[in-house]
N, C-alpha and C positions, 0 to 999 in steps of 0.2 A: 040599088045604091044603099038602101035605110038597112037590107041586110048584110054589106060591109061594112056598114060603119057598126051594124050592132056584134056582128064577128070583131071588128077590131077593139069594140068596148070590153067585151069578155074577153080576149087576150090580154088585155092593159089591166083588167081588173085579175085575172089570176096571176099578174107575173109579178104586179103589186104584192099580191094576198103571198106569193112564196118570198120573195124578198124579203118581206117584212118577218113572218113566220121563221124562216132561215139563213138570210143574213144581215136583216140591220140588227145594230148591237145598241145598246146605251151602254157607254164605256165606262161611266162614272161608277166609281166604289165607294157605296157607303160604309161598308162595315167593318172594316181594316181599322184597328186602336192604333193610336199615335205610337204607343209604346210595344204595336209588334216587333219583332226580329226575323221573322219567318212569316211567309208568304205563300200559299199556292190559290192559282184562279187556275179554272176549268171552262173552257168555251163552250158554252152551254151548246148555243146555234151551232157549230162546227161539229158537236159531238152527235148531236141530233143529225146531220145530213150527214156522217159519216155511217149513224146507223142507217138509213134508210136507206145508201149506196151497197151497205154489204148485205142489207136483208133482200133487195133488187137482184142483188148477184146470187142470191140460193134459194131456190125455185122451194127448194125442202121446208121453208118455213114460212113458206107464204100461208100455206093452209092452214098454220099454227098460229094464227090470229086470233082467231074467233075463241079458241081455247084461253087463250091469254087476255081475252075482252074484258072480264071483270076484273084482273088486276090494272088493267089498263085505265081502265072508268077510274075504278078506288083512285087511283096516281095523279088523273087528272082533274078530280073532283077532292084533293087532300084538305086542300084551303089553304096550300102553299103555291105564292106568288113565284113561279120560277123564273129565277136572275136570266141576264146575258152572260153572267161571269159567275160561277159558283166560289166566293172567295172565302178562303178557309187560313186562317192565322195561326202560329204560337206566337206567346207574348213574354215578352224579355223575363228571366231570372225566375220563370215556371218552371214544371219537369220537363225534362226532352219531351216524353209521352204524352206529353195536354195537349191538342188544340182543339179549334174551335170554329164553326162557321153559323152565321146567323140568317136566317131565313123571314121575309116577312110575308106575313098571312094575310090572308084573302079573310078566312073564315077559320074562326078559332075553336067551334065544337067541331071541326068537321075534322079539324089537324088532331085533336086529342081523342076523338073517333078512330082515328086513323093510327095513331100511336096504342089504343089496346087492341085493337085488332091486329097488329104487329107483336101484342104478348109484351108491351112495355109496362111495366108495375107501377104505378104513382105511389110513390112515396114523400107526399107531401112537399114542405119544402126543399126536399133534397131532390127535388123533380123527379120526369118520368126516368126509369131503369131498365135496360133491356140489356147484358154478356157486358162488352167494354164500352156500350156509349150512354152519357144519360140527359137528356131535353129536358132544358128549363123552357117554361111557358108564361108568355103574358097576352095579352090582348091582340098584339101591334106583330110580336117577333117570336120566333122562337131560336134558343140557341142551343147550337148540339153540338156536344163536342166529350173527348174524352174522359174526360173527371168534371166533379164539379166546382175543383179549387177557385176557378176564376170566375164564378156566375159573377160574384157580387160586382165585380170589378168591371166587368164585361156591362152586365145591367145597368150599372154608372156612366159607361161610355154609351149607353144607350138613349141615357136620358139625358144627357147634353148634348145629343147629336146636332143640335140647330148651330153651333158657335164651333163645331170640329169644321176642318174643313177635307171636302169630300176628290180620293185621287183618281187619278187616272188608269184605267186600263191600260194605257199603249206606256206606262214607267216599266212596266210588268212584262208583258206580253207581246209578240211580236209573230205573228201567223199563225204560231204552233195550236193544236190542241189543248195545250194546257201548260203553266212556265211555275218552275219553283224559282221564288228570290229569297237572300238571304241580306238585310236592312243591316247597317252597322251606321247609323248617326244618319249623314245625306248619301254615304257609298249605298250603291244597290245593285245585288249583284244578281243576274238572270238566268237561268238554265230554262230549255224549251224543253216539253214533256211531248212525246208524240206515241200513237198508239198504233201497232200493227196487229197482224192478224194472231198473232201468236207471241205479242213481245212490246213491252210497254222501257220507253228510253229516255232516259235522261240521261242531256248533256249542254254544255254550256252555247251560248247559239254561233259563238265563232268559230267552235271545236271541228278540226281537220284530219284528228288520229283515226286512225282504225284496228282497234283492239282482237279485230277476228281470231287472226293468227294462235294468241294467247288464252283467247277463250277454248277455240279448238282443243288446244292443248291439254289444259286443265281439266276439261269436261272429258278428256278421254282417264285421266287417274281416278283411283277408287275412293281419294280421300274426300268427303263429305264437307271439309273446309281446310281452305289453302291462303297465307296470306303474306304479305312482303311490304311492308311502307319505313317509306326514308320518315326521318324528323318530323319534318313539313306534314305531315300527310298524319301522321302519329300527334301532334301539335290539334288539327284541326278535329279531328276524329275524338280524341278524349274530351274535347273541349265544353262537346256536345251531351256530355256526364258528368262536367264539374268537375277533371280532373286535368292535369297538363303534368304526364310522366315522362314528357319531351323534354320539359326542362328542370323541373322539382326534381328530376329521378334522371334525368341527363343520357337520357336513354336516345339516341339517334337512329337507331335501327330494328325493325322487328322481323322477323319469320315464324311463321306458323304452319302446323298442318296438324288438322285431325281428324280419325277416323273413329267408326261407330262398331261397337259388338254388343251384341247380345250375352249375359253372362248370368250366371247361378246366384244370387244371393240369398244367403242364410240367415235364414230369423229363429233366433231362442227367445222360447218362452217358458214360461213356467205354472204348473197345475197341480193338482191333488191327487193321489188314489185313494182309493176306497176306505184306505187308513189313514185318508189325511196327510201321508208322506211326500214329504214336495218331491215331483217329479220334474225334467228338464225336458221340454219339448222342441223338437227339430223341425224344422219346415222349410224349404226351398220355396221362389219365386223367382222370374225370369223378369232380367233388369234391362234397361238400354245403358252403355255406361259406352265413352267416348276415351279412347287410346290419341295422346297428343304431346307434341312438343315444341314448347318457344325459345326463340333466341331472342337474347334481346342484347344488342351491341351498346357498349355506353363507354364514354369519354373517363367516368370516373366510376366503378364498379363499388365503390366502399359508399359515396355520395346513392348510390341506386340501392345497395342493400339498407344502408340505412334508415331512408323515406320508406322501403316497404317495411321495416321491421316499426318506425314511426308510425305507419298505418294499421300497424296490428296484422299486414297480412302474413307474415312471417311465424309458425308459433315453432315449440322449443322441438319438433321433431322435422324441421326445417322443412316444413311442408305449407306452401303458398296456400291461403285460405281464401284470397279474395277468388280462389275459381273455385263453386263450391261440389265440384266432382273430384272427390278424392277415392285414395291414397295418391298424391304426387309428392316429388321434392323438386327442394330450390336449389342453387349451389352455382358457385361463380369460376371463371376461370379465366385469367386475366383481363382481357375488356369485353368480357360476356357475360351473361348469367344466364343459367339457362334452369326452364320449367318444363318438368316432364312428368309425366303418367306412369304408376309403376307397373303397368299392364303391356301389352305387346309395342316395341319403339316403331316411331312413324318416322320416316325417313323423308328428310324434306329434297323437294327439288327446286331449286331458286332460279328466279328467272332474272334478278335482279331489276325490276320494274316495280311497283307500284300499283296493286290489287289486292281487290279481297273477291274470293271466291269462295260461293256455298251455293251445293249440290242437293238438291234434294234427295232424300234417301228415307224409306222404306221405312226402316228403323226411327229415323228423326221425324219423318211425321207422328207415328203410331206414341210416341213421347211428349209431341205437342199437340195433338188432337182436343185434349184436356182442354189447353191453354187457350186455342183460340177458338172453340163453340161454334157459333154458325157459322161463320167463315172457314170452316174446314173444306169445304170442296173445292175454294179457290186455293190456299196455301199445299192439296194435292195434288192440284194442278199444274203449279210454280215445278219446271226441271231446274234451273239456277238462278241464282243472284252475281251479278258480277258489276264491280267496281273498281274503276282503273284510271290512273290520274300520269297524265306525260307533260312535263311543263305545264301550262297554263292552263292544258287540254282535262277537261274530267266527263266522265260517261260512265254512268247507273243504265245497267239492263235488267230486267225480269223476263225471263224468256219461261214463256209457258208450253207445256209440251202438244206435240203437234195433234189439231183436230180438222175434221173436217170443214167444224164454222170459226168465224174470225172471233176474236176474244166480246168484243160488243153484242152476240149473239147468243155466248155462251152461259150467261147468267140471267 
């Protein structure tokens, strides 16, 4: 009898110890500024028991523990308190490009141990530096996030945390893996993030469309980027840069497509001979340069040239500057204008719907490799990006190309 009941104490005490470990949550969000507009939280617990379902299901990396134990120790020994909710903001009238998430510490040498052993530079006030991310540090928090435009601001919301008041996980989130919101006053609007083995998706949680068909399609043409949006969609999208060419430029429609070549360009310079006679020196180098063309449909064509020539993008060889891959030209034809590459013409094929498509390609990596540093093995890995909006329905996919392990494996 004393060794059932002690069987049934260690059941009750391991199912306790996983429960807790893997799904009770504290819902509450401290670190979200009143004055966000963008939102994403990441289910810590869910993403955790979704690793350990797919590393259960591939016998191949079981043995690859022991290998990966010191990074493992480092991770869990950082001196970062790991949330239930990894919540990461931009804040209103910043760049697209800032955001931010704030982390709070257990142990504050061990986080800044942890941060040069990752090759982060302290650079004093302007905090730690590592490619595009840089970590301001104090005693209590650390916050990491793209620039460091908003420390001060951020640090301020920090230190009146006692009189903010603290929200909810479940305004945000709703079973998925991870949900982006986008805050506009009390409106709040919720897309669910979910992860598969090969393909991470955002889409809004009532969303019924299914874009397969379109992707298919796309994904079988050579062009490297394909794109079609009404107004609406062109409205929202600019919006996101500070610009609105929907209505300033009355532009209602756009199409796009473009491809990538490899081409010759020639550099003169100039040197001396032996007599000091200036010579001209020729030299080739091999460029990525992109062959493209836009339509852009508008109510009032003279109202649209005029805001770009307002803009400066326009100059006196009527070549569009605000794309800065030239030679192209601009030039209108009744209620069109159209932007084209003086290099080989790309022939669009419209589907009349509502997408942006980009294909990874060869070429376009080997161009952005530069740009984005360590994360280059994940952006080679990326086959497309696709985004596609049907009424009320919108859906962001990253489909990564196909591996043997699930994407939570792969890094």
């Amino acid at each position: 009898m004393k060794k059932r009941y002690i069987s049934f104490a260690l059941i009750f005490l391991v199912t306790a110890a996983v429960y807790i470990l893997l799904f009770h949550k504290n819902k509450t969000l401290k670190f979200i500024p009143e004055n966000a507009d963008l939102v994403v939280l990441i289910d810590m617990k869910k993403i955790k028991r979704q690793y350990i379902s797919d590393w259960l299901m591939h016998p191949s990396q079981w043995s690859k523990i022991s290998e990966n134990n010191n990074e493992t120790v480092s991770f869990r020994n950082s001196g970062v308190k790991i949330p239930d909710f990894l919540q990461i903001f931009h804040l209103k009238n910043s760049k697209f490009s800032n955001y931010y998430t704030v982390l709070e510490l257990e142990d504050f040498q061990k986080f800044c141990t942890l941060l040069k052993k990752h090759q982060f530079v302290n650079k004093g006030i302007q905090g730690y530096v590592k490619d595009n991310l840089v970590v301001y540090v104090n005693k209590k928090y650390a916050v990491v996030g793209t620039s460091s435009d908003e420390f001060a601001e951020i640090s301020d919301f920090l230190s009146k945390k006692n009189v903010n008041k603290d929200q909810n996980a479940d305004q945000f989130i709703k079973g998925s893996l991870g949900s982006l919101s986008f805050i506009s006053g009390k409106n709040v609007q919720n897309f669910s993030i979910n992860l598969k083995d090969d393909e991470i998706e955002i889409k809004n949680e009532e969303n019924s469309i299914n874009f397969q068909s379109l992707i298919l399609d796309l994904n079988r043409k050579t062009q490297f980027l394909q794109a079609e949006l009404d107004s609406e969609n062109i409205r929202k999208i600019s919006s996101f840069f500070k610009e609105n060419i929907a209505d300033s430029a009355s532009v209602n429609h756009l199409k796009m497509s473009a491809d990538l070549a490899e081409v010759n360009d020639t550099i003169i310079s100039y040197g001396y001979d032996d007599n000091f006679n200036e010579i001209e020196k020729v030299s080739y180098q091999k460029i990525i340069q992109p062959n493209y063309e836009i339509l852009l449909q508008t109510s009032d064509p003279n109202k649209t040239w005029s805001y770009f020539q307002n803009k400066k993008w326009i100059n006196a060889q009527n070549q569009f500057t605000a794309i800065p891959f030239q030679p192209n030209l601009i030039y209108n034809n009744k209620n069109e204008v159209y932007i084209k590459s003086t290099g080989r013409s790309v022939k669009h094929d419209f589907k009349k719907q509502n997408f942006i498509f980009l294909k990874n390609n060869p070429l376009l990596y080997s161009s952005l490799r530069t740009l984005v540093g360590s994360h280059h093995k994940l952006v080679k890995d990326i086959d497309y990006i696709f985004y596609g909006n049907k009424s009320q329905d919108y859906v962001v996919k990253i489909k990564l190309k196909k591996n043997e392990l699930p994407l939570l494996l792969r890094f």
